[in-house]
C-alpha positions as CSV (number, residue, x, y, z in Angstrom):
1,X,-62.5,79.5,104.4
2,X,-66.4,80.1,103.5
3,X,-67.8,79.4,106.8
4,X,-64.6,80.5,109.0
5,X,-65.4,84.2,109.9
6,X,-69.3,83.1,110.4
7,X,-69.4,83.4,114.4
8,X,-67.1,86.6,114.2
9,X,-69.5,88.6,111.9
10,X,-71.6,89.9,114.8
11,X,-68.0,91.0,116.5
12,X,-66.6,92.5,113.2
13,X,-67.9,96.4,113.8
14,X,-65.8,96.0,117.2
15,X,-62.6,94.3,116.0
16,X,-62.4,95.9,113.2
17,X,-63.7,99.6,114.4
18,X,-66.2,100.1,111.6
19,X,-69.6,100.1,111.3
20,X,-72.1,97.0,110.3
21,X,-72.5,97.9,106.1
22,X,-68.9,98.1,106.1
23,X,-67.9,95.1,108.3
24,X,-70.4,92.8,105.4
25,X,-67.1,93.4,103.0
26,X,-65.2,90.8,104.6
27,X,-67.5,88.5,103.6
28,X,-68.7,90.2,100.2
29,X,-65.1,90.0,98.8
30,X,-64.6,86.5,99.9
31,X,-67.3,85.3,97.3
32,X,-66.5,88.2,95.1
33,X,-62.4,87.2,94.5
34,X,-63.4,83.8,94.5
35,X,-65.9,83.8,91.4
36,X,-63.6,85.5,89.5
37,X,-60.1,83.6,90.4
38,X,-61.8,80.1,89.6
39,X,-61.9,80.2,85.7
40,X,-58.7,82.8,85.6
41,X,-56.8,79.9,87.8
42,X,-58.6,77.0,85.9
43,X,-56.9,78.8,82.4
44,X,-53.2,79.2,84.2
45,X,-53.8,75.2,84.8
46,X,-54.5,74.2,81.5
47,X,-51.8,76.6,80.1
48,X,-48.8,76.0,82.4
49,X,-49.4,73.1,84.7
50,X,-52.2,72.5,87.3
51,X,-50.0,71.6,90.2
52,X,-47.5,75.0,90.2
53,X,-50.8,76.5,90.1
54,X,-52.6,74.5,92.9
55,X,-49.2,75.5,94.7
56,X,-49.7,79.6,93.8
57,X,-52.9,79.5,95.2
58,X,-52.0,77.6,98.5
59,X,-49.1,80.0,98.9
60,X,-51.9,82.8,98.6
61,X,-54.3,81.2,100.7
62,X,-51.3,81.2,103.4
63,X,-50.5,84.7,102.7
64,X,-54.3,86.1,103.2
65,X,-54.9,83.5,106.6
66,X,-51.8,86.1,107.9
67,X,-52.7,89.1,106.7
68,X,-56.2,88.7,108.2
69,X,-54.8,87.7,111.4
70,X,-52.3,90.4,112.2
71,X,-55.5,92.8,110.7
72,X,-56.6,95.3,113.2
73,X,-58.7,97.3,111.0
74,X,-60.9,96.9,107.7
75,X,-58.9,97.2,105.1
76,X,-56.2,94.5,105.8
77,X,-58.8,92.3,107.1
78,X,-60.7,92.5,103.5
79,X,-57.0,92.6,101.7
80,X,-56.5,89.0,103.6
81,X,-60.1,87.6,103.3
82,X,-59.6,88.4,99.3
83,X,-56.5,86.7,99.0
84,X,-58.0,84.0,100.6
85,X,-60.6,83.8,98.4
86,X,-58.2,83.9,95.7
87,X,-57.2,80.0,96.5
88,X,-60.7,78.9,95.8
89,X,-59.5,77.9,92.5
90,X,-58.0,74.6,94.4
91,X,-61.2,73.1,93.3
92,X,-61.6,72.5,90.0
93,X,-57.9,72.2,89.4
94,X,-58.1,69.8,92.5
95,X,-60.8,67.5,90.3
96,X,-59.1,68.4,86.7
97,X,-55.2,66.8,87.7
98,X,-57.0,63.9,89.2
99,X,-58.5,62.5,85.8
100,X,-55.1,63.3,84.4
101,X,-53.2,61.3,86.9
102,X,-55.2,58.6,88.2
103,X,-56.1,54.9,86.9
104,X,-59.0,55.3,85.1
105,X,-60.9,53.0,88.1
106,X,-60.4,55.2,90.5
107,X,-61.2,58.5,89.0
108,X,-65.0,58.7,89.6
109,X,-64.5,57.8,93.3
110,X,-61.8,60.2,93.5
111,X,-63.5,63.3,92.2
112,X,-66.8,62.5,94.6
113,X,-64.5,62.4,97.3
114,X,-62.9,65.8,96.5
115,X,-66.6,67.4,95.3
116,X,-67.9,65.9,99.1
117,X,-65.4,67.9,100.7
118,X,-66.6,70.8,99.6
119,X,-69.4,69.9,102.3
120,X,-67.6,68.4,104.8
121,X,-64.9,71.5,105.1
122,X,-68.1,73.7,105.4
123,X,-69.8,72.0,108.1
124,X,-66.9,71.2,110.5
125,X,-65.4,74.5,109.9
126,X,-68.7,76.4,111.4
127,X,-69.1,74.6,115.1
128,X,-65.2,74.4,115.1
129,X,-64.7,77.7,114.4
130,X,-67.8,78.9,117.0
131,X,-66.0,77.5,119.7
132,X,-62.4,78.7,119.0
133,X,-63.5,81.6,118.5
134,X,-65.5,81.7,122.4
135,X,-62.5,80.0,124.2
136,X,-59.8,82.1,122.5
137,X,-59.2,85.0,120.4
138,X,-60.2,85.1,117.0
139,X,-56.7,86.1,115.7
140,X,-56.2,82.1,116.8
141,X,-58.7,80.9,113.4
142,X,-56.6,82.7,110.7
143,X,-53.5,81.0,112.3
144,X,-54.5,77.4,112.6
145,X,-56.1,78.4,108.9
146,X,-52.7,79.2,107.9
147,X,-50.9,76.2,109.3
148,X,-53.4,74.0,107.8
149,X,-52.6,75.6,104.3
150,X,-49.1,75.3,104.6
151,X,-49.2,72.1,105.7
152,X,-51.6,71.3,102.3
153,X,-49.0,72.9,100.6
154,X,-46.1,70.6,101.8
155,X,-48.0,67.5,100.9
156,X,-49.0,68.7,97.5
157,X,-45.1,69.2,96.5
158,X,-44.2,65.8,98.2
159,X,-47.2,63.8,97.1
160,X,-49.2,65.2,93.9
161,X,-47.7,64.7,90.4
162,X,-48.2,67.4,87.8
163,X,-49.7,66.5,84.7
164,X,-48.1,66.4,81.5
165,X,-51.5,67.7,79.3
166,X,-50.6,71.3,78.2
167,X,-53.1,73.7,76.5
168,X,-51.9,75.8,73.1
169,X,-51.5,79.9,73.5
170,X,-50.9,82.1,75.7
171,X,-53.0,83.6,78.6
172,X,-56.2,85.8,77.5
173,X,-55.2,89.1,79.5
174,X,-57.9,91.7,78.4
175,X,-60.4,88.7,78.5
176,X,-59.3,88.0,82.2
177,X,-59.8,91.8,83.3
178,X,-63.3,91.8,81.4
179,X,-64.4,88.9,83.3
180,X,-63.4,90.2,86.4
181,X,-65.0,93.7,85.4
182,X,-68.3,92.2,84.3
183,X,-68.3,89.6,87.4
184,X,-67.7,92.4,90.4
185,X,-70.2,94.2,89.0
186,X,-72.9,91.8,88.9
187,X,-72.0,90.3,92.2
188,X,-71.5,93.0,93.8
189,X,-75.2,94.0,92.6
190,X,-76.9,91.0,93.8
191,X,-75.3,90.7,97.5
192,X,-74.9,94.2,98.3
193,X,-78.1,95.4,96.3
194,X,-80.3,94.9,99.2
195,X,-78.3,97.1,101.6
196,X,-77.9,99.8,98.9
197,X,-81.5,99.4,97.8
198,X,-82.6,97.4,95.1
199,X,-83.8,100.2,93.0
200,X,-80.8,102.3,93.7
201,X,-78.6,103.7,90.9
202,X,-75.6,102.0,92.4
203,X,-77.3,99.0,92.3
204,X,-79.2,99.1,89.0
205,X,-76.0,100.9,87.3
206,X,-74.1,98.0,88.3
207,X,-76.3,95.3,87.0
208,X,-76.4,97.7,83.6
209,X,-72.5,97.7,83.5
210,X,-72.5,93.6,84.1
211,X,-74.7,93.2,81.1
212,X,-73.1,95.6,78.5
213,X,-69.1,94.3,79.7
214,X,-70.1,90.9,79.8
215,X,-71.7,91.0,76.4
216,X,-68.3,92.8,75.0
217,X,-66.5,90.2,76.4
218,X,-68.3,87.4,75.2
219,X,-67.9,89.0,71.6
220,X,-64.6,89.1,72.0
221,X,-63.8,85.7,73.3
222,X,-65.8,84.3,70.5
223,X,-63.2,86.3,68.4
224,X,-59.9,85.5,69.7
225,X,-57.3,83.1,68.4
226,X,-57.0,81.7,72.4
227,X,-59.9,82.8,74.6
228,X,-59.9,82.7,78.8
229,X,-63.2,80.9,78.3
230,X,-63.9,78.7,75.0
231,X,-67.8,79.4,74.8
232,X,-68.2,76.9,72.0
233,X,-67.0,74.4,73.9
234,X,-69.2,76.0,76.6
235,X,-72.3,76.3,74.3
236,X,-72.5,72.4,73.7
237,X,-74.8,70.8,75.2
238,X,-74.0,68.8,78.3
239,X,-71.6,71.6,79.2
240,X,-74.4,74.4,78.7
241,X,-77.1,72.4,80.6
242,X,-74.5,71.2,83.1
243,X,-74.0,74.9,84.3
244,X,-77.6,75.8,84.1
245,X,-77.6,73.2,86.6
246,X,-75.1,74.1,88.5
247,X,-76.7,77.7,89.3
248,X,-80.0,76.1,90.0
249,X,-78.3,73.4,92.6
250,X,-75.7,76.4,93.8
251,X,-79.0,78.2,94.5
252,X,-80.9,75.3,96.2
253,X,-77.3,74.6,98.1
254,X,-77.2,77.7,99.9
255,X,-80.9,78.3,101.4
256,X,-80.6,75.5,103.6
257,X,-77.2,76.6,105.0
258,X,-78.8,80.3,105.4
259,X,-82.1,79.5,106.6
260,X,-81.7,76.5,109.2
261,X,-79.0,77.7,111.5
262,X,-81.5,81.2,112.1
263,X,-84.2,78.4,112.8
264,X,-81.9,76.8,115.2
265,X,-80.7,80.2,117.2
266,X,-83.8,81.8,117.2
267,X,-85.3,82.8,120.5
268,X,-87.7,80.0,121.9
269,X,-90.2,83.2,122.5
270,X,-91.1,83.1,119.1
271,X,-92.9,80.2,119.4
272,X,-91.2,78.5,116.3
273,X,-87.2,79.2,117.7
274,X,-84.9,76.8,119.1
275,X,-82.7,78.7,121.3
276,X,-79.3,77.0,120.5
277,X,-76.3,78.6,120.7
278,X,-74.0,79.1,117.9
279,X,-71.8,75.6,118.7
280,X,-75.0,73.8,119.4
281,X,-76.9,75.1,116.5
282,X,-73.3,74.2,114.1
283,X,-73.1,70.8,116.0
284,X,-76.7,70.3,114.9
285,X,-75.5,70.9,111.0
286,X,-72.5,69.2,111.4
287,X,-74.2,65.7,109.9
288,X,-75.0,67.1,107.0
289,X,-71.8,67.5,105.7
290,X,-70.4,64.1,107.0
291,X,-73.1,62.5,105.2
292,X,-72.0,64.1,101.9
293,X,-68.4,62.3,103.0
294,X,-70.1,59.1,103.4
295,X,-72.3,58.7,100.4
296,X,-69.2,60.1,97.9
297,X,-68.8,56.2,96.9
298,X,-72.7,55.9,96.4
299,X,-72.6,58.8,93.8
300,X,-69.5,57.5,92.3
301,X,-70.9,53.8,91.8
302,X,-74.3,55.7,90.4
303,X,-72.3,57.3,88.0
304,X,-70.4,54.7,87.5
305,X,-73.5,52.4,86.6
306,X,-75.9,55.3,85.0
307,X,-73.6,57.8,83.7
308,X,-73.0,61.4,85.5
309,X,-76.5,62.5,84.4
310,X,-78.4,60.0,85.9
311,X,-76.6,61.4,89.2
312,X,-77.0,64.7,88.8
313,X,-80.9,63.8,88.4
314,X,-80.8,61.8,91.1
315,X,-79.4,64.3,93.3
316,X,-81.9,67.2,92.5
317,X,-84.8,65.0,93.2
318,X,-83.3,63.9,96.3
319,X,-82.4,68.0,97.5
320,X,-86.4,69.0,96.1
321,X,-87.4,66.2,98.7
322,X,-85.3,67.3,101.1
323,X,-86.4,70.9,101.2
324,X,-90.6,70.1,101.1
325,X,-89.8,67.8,104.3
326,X,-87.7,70.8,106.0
327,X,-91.4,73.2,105.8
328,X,-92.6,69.6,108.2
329,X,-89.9,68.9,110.5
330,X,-88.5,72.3,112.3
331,X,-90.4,71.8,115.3
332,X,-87.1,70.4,117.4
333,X,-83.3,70.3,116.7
334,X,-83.1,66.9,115.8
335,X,-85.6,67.3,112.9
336,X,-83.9,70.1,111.5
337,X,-80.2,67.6,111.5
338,X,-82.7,65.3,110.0
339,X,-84.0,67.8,106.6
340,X,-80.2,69.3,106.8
341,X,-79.4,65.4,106.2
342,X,-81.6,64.5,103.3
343,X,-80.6,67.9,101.4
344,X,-77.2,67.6,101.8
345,X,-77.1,64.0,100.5
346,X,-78.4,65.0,97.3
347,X,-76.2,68.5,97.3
348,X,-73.4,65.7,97.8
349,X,-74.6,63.2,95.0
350,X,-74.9,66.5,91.9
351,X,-71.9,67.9,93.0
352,X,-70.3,65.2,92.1
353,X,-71.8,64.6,89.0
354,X,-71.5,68.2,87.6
355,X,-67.6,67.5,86.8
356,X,-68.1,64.2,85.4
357,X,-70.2,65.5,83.3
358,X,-68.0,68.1,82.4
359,X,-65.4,66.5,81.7
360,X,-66.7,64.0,79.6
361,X,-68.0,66.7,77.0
362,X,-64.9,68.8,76.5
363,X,-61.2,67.9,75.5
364,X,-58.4,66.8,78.0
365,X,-56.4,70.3,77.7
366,X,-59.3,72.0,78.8
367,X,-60.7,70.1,81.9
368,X,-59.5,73.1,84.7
369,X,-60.6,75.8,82.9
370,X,-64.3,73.9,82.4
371,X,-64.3,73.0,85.7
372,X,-63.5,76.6,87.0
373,X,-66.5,78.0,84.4
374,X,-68.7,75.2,86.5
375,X,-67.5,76.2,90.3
376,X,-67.9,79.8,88.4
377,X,-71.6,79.7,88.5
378,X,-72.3,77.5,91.0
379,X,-70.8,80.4,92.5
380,X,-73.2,82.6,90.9
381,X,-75.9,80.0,92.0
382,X,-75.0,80.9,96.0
383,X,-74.8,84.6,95.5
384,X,-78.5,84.8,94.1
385,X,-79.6,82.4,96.7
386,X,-78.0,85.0,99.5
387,X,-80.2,87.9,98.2
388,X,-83.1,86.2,97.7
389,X,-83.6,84.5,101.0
390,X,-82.1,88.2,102.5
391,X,-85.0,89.8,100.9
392,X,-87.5,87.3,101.8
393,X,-86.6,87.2,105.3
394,X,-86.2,90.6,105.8
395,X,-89.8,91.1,104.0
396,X,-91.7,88.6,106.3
397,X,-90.9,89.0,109.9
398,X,-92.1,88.8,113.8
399,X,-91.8,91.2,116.4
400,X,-90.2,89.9,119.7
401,X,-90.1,92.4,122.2
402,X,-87.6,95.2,120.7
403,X,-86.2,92.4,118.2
404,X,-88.0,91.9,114.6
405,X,-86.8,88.2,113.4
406,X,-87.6,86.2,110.2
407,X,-90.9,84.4,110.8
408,X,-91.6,80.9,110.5
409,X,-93.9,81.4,107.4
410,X,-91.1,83.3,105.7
411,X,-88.2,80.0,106.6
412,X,-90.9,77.9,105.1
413,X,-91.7,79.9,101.7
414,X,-87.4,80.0,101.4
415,X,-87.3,76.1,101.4
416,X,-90.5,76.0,98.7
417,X,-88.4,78.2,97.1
418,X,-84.9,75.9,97.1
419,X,-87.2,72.9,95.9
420,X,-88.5,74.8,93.1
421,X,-84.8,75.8,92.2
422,X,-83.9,71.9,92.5
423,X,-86.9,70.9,90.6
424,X,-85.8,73.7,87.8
425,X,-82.5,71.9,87.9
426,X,-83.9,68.4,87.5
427,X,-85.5,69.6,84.6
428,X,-82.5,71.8,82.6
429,X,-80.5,68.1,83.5
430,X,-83.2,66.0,81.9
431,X,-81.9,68.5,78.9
432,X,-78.3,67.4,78.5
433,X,-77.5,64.3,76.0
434,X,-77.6,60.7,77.4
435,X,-73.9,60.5,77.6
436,X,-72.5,57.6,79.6
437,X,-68.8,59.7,80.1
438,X,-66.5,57.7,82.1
439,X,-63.6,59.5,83.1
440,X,-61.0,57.1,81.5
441,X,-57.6,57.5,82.0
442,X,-56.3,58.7,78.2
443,X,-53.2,58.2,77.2
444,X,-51.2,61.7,76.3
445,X,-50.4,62.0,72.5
446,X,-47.5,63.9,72.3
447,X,-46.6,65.3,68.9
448,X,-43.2,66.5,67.8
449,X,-44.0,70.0,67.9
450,X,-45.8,69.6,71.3
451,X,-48.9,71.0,69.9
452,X,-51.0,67.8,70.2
453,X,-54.7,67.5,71.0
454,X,-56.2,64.5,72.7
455,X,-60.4,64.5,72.5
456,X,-61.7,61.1,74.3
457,X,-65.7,60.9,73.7
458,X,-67.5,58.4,74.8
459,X,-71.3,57.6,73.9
460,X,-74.0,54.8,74.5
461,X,-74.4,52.4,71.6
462,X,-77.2,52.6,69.6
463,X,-77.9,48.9,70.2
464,X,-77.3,48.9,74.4
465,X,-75.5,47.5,76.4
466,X,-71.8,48.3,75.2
467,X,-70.1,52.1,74.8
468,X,-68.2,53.5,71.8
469,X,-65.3,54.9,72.4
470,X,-64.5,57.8,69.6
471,X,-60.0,58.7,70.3
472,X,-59.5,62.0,68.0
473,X,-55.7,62.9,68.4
474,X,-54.7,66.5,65.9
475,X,-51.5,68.4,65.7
C-alpha cells in the first residue's frame, strides 16, 4: 500500500484532472490516516480482541483498494487511499496476537518475520507495481490490491486464533479525537510545509495547534481512569528510549528509499545519473528488501542470544555503515543495490528488535496498543525524514538543459544525514535498561470477575548467566 501509487504519481494531475499540489494528497493522507489509526486500532485490540480487529481493518483495506479504483477524480481517490491507510494498524496487532498465541520458541522468529515484511512488501510492490502499471491500466493495481486483501482476510478467519488476553475499560473516545486532532496537524505541517512554505501561517499555525492539543491531551490521558495511550507505561524506560529510537531509525529508514531511486533515474547528462527506468531502477532496490526477509532468523537468534537491545544496537550501527558507504558507491547501479543492501539489513535487524523490546517492558493486555504507539512514531520518524531530504534536495540542485535536478553533493549530504540519525539512535538505545526480555509464552490468569492482570518481567541476574523471572498476577 506505501509504495503502490509510486509510478502513478507523475500521471495523477491527468487521471485524476487536478493539478500537482493537489494530486500530493493521495499520498499525504495515506501516511496521515495511517499514524493515527495505528495506536486507535492497537487500543480496540487490547480492549475487544486483536483478530475481529485485524479482520475490521482488512475489510477496510478491501473497501479503500475499490473505492480508489472505480475513482475518476480526487476526492474518491483520497477517500480510498485513506481508508487504505486505515488498515495499517495490521501491524502491530499482527506482532501483539503472535506472542499471545505462539509457543514461547517460536515467538522471536515469528515477530522478525512479520517486522521483515514490512520491507519486503515495500520493495516488491514498487518494480511490480511500475510495470503493471506500463502494460495495463492503473485501475488494474487497486484491484489485484483488493484481491490480495480479501484473500488475507479469508485466511486470517480460517487460520489465526484470537487471543483470550482482554484489557479493563472502555474505549478513550475524546482521547482518540485529540490524538487524531494533534497528529493531522503536525503531519500535515511537516509533509505539506514545504509546499505551503515553511514560514507560512498555515504551516507554523499548524505546528502551534499540534503542540498546544497534544499537550491537552497528554494532560488528560495522564488523568483518566482508562487512557487511549498509558503514558506511564510509555514513560518507562525501555519503552521511552525504544520510541526515541524508533523515530531516529524511521528517519534513517526512509532517506535511502527517497534518495537512491532519484540516483538511479536521473539523466546520465548529469554526470552523476544512472538513467534507469522506473522497473529497472525498482528491480535495482528490490534486494534490499529480500535481504531484510533473509536475515529475520539472524535478528531473531541475536535477540535471542543478546536480548532485543543488543539488536536494536546492532542494527543502527549496521544502517550508519550502510549510509557512509552509499556517499562511495553511486557511481553504477550495482553499487547502489549494494549500499541499499547493507542499510536495509540493519533497518531489517531494529525493526525487529523495537517490538521485543516493547513488549518485554509493558504488561500482556497492553502489547497492541504499545506496539501501535511504536509503528506510531516510527511513522513520525518517515514523515520528518520526507521533508527534510524534500528541503535539502530542493535547496541543492543542477541545471540540465531546461530541468533543475537534486545534485550529487546534495544525495550525498542526505545519507550523512541518515547516518547521523542512526548514530543518534545507537546512542538513545545504549539508554534503555539491559533487559534480556524473551517473549515467553505466559499463561492467561483468569480471575472470577474477568478483571485479571498478567505482568511477566524478565531481567538479567545480578550474578550472570541465568534470568529471573518476576510473574505478578492482580484482580
Amino acid at each position: 500500500m506505501q509504495t503502490l501509487v509510486i509510478p502513478l504519481i507523475p500521471r495523477f494531475p491527468d487521471i485524476l484532472h487536478t493539478d500537482a499540489a493537489d494530486a500530493s494528497w493521495v499520498i499525504t493522507v495515506t501516511l496521515v490516516a495511517a499514524a493515527v489509526i495505528m495506536p486507535v486500532s492497537g487500543r480496540l485490540g487490547d480492549l475487544h480482541g486483536k483478530r475481529p480487529v485485524l479482520l475490521a481493518s482488512l475489510v477496510v483495506l478491501v473497501a479503500g483498494c475499490g473505492v480508489s479504483a472505480l475513482a475518476g477524480s480526487l476526492l474518491p481517490m483520497v477517500v480510498g487511499r485513506g481508508l487504505q491507510g486505515c488498515a495499517m494498524g495490521v501491524i502491530p496487532l499482527g506482532i501483539s496476537i503472535m506472542r499471545d498465541v505462539l509457543p514461547a520458541e517460536r515467538v522471536g522468529s515469528a515477530i522478525a518475520m512479520m517486522s521483515a515484511t514490512l520491507g519486503v512488501g515495500g520493495a516488491i510492490g514498487l518494480p511490480l507495481s511500475a510495470v503493471i502499471a506500463q502494460a495495463s491500466s492503473w485501475r488494474v493495481l487497486f484491484w489485484i490490491s483488493a484481491a490480495l486483501g480479501a484473500a488475507c482476510l479469508v485466511l486470517l478467519w480460517a487460520v489465526v486464533p484470537d487471543s483470550r488476553l482482554r484489557a479493563e475499560g472502555r474505549f478513550d473516545i475524546p482521547g482518540a479525537v485529540g490524538l487524531a486532532i494533534g497528529l493531522v496537524s503536525l503531519l500535515l505541517a511537516i509533509t505539506k510545509g514545504g509546499a505551503w512554505g515553511w514560514g507560512s501561517p498555515t504551516t507554523l499555525g499548524l505546528f502551534a495547534a499540534a503542540v498546544v492539543v497534544l499537550v491537552v491531551w497528554g494532560a488528560y490521558q495522564l488523568r483518566v481512569r482508562y487512557p487511549l495511550v498509558d503514558l506511564r507505561v510509555s514513560a518507562r524506560r525501555p519503552v521511552l528510549f525504544t520510541n526515541l529510537a524508533s523515530v531516529l531509525v524511521g528517519f534513517a529508514m526512509l532517506t535511502g528509499s527517497l534518495v537512491l531511486p532519484q540516483l538511479l533515474q536521473a539523466p546520465a547528462l548529469t554526470g552523476y545519473g544512472l538513467g534507469q527506468s522506473m522497473v529497472a531502477a525498482g528491480l535495482w532496490m528490490a534486494p534490499g528488501g529480500l535481504v531484510m526477509m533473509a536475515l529475520s532468523p539472524v535478528s531473531a537468534g541475536l535477540t535471542r542470544r543478546r536480548g532485543p537491545r543488543t539488536s536494536l544496537l546492532t542494527g543502527g550501527v549496521v544502517i550508519a555503515v550502510g549510509y557512509v558507504v552509499s556517499t562511495l558507491l553511486l557511481d553504477n547501479a550495482f553499487e547502489v543495490m549494494v549500499a541499499t543492501v547493507i542499510v536495509s539489513s540493519g533497518v531489517g535487524i531494529a525493526y525487529a528488535a523495537m517490538p521485543a523490546l516493547i513488549m518485554g517492558a509493558v504488561p500482556l493486555h497492553e502489547t497492541a496498543s504499545a506496539n501501535g504507539l511504536n509503528s506510531l512514531m516510527r511513522s513520525v520518524g518517515t514523515s520528518i525524514s520526507s521533508a527534510v531530504t524534500a528541503t535539502l534536495l530542493a535547496h541543492m540542485t543542477v541545471t540540465v538543459g531546461p530541468v533543475t535536478l537534486p545534485s550529487l553533493a546534495g544525495f550525498r549530504v542526505a545519507f550523512l544525514i541518515a547516518a547521523g540519525a542512526a548514530v543518534a539512535g545507537v546512542l538513545v538505545t545504549l539508554l534503555v535498561p539491559r533487559v534480556r526480555d524473551r517473549l515467553d509464552h505466559a499463561t492467561t490468569v483468569v480471575a472470577a470477575d474477568e478483571r485479571s492482570e498478567l505482568e511477566v518481567e524478565e531481567r538479567d541476574a545480578a550474578g550472570g548467566g541465568r534470568d529471573a523471572l518476576d510473574v505478578r498476577a492482580t484482580g
